[in-house]
C-alpha beads as a LAMMPS data file, in Angstrom:
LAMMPS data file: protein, C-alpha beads

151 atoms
150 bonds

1 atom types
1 bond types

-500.0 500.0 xlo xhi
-500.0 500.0 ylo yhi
-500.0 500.0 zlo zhi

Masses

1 110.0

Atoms # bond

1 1 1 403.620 479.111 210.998
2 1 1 402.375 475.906 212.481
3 1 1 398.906 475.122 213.658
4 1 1 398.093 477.204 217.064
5 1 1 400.681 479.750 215.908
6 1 1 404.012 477.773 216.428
7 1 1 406.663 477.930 214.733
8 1 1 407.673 474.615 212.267
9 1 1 411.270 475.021 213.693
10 1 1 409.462 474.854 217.392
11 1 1 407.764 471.549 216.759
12 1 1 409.003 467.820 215.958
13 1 1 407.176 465.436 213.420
14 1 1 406.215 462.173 214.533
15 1 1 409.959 460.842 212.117
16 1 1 412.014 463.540 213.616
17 1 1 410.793 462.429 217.413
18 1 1 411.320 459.199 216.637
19 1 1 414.689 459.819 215.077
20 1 1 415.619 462.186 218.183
21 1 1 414.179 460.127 220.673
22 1 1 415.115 456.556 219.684
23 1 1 412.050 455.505 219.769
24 1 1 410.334 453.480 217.467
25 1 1 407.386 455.651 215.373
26 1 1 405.122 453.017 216.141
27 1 1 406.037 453.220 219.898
28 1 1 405.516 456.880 219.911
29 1 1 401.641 456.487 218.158
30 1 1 400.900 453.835 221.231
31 1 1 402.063 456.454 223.763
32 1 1 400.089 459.089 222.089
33 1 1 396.946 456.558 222.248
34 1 1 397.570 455.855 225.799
35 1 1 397.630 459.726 226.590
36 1 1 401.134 459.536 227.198
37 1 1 401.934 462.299 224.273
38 1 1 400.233 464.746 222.517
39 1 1 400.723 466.479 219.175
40 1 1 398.775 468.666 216.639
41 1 1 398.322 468.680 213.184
42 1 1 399.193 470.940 210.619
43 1 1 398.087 472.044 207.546
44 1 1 398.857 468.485 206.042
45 1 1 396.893 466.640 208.764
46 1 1 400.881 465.718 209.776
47 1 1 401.333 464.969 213.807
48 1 1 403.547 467.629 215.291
49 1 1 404.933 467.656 218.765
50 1 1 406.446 470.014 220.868
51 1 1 409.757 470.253 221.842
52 1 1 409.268 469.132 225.223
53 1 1 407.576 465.369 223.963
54 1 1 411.989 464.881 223.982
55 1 1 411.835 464.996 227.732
56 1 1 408.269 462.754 228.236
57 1 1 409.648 460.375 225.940
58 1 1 412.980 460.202 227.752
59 1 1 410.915 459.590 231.115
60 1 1 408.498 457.518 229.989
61 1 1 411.485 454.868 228.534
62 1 1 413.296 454.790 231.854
63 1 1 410.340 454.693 233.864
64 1 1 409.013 451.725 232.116
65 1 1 412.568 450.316 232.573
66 1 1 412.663 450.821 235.919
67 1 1 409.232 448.743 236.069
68 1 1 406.766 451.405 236.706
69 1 1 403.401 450.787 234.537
70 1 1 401.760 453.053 231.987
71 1 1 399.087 453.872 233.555
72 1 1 401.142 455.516 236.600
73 1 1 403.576 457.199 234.240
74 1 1 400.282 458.599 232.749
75 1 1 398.976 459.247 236.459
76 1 1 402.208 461.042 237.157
77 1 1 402.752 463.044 233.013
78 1 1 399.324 464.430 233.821
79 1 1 400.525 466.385 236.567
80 1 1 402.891 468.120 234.689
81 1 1 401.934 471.863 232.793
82 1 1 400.348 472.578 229.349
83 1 1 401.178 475.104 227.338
84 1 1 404.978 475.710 228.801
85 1 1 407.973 473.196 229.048
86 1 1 408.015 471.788 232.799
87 1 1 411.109 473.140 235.207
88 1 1 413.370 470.922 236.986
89 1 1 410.656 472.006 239.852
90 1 1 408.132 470.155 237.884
91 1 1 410.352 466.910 237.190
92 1 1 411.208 466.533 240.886
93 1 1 407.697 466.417 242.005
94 1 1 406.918 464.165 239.277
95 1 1 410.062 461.768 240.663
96 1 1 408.377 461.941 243.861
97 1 1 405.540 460.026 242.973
98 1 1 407.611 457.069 241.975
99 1 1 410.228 457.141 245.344
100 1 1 408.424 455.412 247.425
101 1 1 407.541 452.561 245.266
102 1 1 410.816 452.578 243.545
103 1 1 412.414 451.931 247.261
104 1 1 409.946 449.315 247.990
105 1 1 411.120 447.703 244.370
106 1 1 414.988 447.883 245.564
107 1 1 414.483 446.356 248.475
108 1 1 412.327 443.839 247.281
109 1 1 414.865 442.949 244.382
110 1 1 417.938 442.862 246.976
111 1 1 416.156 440.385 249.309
112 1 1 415.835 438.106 245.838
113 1 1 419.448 438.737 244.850
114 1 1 420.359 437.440 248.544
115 1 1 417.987 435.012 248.974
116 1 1 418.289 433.062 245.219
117 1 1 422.391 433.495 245.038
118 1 1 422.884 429.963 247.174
119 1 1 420.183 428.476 244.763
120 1 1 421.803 429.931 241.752
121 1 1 425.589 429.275 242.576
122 1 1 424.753 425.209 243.674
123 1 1 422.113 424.436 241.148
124 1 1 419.747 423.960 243.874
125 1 1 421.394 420.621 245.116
126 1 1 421.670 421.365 248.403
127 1 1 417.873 421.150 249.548
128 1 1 418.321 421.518 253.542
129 1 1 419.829 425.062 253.012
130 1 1 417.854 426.474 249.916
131 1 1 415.452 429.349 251.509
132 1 1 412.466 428.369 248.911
133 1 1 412.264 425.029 249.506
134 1 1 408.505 423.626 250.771
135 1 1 408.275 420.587 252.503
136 1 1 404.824 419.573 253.573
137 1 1 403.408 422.817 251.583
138 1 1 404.136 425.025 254.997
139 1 1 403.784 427.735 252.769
140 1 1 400.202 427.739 251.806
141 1 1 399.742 429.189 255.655
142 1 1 401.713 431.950 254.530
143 1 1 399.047 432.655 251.556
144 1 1 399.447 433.111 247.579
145 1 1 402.825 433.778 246.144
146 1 1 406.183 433.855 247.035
147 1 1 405.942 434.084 250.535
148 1 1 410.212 434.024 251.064
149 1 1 410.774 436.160 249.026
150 1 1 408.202 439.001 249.730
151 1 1 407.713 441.353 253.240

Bonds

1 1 1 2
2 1 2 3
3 1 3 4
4 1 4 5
5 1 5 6
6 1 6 7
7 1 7 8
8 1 8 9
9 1 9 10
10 1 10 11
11 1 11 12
12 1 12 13
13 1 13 14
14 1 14 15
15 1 15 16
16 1 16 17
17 1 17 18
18 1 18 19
19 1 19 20
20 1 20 21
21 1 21 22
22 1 22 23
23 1 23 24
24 1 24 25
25 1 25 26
26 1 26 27
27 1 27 28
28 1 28 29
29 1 29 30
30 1 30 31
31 1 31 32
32 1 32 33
33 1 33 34
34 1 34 35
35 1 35 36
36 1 36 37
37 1 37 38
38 1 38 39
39 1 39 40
40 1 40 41
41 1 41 42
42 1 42 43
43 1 43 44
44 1 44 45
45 1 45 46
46 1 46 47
47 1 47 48
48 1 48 49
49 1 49 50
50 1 50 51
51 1 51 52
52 1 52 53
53 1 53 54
54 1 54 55
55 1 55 56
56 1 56 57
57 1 57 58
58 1 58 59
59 1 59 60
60 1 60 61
61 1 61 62
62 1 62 63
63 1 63 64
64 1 64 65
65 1 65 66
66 1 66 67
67 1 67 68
68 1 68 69
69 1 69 70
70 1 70 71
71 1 71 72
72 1 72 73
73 1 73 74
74 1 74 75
75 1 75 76
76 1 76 77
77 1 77 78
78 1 78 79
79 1 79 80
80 1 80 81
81 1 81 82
82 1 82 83
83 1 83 84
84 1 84 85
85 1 85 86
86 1 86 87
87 1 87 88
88 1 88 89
89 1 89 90
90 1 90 91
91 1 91 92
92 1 92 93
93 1 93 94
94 1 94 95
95 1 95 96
96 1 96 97
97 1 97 98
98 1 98 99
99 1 99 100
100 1 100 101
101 1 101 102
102 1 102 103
103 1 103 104
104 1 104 105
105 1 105 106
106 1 106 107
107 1 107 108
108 1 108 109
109 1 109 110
110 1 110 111
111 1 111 112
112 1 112 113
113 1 113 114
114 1 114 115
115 1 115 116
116 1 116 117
117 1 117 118
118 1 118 119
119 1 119 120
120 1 120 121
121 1 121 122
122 1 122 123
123 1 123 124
124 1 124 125
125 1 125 126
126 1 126 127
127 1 127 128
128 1 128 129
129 1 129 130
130 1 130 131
131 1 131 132
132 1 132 133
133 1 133 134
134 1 134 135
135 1 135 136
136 1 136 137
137 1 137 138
138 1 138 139
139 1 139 140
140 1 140 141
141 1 141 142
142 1 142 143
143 1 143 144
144 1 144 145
145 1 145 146
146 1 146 147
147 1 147 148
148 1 148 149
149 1 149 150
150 1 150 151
């Protein structure tokens, strides 16, 4: 047995997450510094993690692909149980958290794409039609940033 009674065959070392995961070891020690993860040591002083670190891992990865940062994936991973492996219950009201935002973030990425694709496809030679385009600085009015391209 394991520290806090578990099993070795229950709990994945730091190589075998990695390994089963596809995710860098070093990655994994930066989410487990950022309070992402959490593991144990055994006897050895050797990290183990639970089974369920698979499923954080997985989330965390396509959360931060998706663009959401660390600290709300940490916000959100906090929510979820100790001691048991969260239910598909659990993972939907952790997605929650993230719909609105990830909406806002489609939206806001489609108005880009349609906005940018004239500039894009002419190489922006065509000045009187681009939709970024400046003249007199009318767009300091409109306040920092990209004011054509944001609500």
């Amino acid at each position: 047995m394991g520290q806090n009674g578990v099993g070795t065959h229950e709990t994945l070392s730091v190589g075998e997450l990695a390994a089963r995961s596809g995710v860098a070891i070093s990655a994994l020690h930066f989410y487990e510094r950022q309070g992402l993860l959490r593991s144990t040591r055994n006897a050895g002083n050797q990290r183990r993690y639970r089974r369920d670190a698979l499923r954080r891992v997985a989330v965390i990865r396509v959360a931060q692909r998706a663009g959401i940062p660390l600290a709300a994936i940490g916000e959100a991973l906090a929510t979820l149980p100790d001691g048991r492996t969260p239910t598909q219950a659990d993972w939907t009201r952790l997605s929650r958290r993230w719909r609105a935002d990830l909406d806002a973030r489609i939206a806001q990425l489609t108005r880009l794409r349609d906005q940018l694709d004239g500039c894009i496809g002419c190489g922006c030679l065509s000045l009187r039609v681009c939709p970024l385009r400046n003249p007199g600085d009318v767009a300091r009015a409109r306040g920092p940033g990209a004011p054509y391209l944001e609500p």
